[in-house]
C-alpha positions as a printed Julia matrix, in Angstrom:
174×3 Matrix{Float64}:
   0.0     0.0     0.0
   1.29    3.45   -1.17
   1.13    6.54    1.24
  -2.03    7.73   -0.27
  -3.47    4.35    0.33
  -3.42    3.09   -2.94
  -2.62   -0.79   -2.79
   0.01   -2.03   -4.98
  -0.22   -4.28   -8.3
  -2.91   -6.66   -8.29
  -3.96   -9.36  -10.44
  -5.67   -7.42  -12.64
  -1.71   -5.75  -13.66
  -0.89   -9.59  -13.84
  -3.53  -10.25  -16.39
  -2.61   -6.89  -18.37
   0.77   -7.96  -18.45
   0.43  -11.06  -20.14
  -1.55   -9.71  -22.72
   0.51   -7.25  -23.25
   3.37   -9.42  -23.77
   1.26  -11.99  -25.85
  -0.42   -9.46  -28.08
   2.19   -6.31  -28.06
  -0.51   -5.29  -31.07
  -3.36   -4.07  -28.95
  -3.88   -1.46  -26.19
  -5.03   -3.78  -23.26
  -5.13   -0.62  -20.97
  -9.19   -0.21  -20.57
  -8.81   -3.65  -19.11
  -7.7    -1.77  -15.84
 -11.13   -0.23  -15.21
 -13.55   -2.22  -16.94
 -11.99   -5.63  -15.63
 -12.02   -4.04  -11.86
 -15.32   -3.29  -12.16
 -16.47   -5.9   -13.27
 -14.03   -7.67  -10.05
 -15.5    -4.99   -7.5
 -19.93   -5.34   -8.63
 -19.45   -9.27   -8.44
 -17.99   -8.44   -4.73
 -20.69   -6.05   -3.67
 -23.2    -8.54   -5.2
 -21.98  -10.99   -3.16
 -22.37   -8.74   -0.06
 -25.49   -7.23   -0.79
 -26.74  -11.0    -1.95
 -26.07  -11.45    1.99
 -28.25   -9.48    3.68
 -31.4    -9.85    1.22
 -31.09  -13.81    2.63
 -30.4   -13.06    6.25
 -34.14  -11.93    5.29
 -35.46  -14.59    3.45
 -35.16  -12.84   -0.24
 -33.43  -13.12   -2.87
 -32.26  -10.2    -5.13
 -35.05  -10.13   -7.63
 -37.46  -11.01   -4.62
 -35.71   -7.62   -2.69
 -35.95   -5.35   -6.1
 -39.77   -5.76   -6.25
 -40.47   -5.76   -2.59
 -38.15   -2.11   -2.56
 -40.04   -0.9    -5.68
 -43.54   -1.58   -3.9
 -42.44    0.18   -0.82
 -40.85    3.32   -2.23
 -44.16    3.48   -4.2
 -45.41    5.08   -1.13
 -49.19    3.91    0.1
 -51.17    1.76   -0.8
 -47.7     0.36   -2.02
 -49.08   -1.33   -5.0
 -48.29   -1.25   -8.77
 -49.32   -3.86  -12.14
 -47.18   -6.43  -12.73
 -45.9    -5.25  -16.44
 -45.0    -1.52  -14.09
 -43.37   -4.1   -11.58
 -41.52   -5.46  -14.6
 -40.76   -2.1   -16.48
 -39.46   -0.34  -13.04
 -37.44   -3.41  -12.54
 -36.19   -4.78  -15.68
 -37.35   -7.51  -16.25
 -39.43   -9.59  -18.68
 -43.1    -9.88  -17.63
 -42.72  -13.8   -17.48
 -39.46  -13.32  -14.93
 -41.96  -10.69  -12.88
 -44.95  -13.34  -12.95
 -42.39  -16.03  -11.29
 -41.28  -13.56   -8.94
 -44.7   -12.67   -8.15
 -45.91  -15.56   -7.36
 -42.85  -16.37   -5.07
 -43.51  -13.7    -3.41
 -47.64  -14.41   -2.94
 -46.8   -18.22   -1.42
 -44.14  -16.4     1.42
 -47.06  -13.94    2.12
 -45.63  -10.69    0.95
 -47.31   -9.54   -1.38
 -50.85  -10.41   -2.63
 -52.54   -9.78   -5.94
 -55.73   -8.13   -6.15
 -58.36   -5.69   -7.99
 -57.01   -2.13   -9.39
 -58.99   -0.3    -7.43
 -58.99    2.52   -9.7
 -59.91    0.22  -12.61
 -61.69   -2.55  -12.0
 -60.7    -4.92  -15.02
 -57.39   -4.15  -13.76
 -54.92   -6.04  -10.95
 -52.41   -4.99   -8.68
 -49.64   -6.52   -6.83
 -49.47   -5.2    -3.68
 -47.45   -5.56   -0.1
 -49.0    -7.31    2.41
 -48.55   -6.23    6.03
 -46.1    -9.02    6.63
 -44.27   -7.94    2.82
 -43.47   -4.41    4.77
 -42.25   -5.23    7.72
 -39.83   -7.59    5.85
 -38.66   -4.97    3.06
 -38.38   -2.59    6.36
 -35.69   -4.45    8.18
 -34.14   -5.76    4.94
 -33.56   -2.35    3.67
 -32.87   -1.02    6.86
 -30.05   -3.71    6.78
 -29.49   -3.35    3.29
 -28.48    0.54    3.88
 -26.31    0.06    6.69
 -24.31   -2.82    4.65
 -24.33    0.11    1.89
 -22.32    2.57    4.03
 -19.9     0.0     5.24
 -19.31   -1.03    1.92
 -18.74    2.73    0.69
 -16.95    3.57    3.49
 -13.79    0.8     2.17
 -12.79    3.58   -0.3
 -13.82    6.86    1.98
 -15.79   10.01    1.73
 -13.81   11.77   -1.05
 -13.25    9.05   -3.2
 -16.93    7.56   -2.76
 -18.12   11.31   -4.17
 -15.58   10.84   -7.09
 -16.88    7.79   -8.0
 -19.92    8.63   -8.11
 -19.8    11.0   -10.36
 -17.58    9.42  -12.62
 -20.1     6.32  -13.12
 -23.54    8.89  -13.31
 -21.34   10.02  -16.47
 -20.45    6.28  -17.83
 -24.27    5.47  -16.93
 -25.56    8.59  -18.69
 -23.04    7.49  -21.86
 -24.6     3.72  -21.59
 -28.38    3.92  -20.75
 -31.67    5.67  -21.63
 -32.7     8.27  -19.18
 -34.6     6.9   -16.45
 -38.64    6.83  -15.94
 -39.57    8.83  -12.49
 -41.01    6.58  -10.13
């Protein structure tokens, strides 16, 4: 580790090196972001994965409980808005759904602004889990951040709303 806390080479600068000396040809050197990246969102997937268990969820099961619960009351929403706010295909939503229905946290019923229409929508047992899981899921958040501190956290962040901006349509309010 340097004096400014940057660790030394890492496996990553192994990797780069041998493909640098195997194909002199090519400029290897976005493989020093993109591959740590790629290295650091498998770890905090990992770590995140954690918690959402600790509470009985998986990660899809945790995306559409959080997505019913920042809805605000009556924290409901359709399925294909379910699927659209959390990308994924209406088929992968009806699975999830219905996952979801047989733990008891959430429960499909009547729109009851349109009546042809349905809603999935948190049960009382559905909120008190997404509580304490995102409670949880927050505090794991800022331990997680914290590894890199304050200033760089801010840095990052910016950096990636920029790469994000480059790579995705802007997003739908919820």
């Amino acid at each position: 580790m340097t004096d400014d806390g940057v660790p030394g080479p890492d496996r990553i600068d192994l990797l780069r090196s041998a493909w640098e000396r195997e194909r002199p040809d090519l400029d290897v050197s976005p493989q020093g972001v993109v591959t740590r990246l790629h290295r650091v969102a498998n770890h905090l997937t990992d770590r995140l994965v954690e918690v959402y268990r600790r509470h009985g969820l998986g990660e899809g099961d945790f995306d559409v409980l959080a997505t019913l619960r920042r809805g605000g009351e009556p924290f409901e929403r359709s399925a294909g808005d379910l699927a659209e706010h959390t990308l994924v295909t209406t088929g992968g939503m009806t699975k999830r759904i219905d996952r979801l229905e047989r733990a008891g946290l959430v429960e499909r019923r009547r729109d009851a602004h349109d009546g042809r229409g349905r809603v999935v929508a948190l049960t009382a047992r559905g909120r008190e889990v997404i509580d304490a899981a995102y409670t949880e899921h927050i505090a794991n958040e800022h331990r997680l951040v914290a590894m890199i501190g304050e200033e760089r956290a801010g840095q990052l962040e910016e950096i990636l709303r920029v790469w994000l901006a480059a790579l995705e349509e802007p997003p739908a309010h919820d």
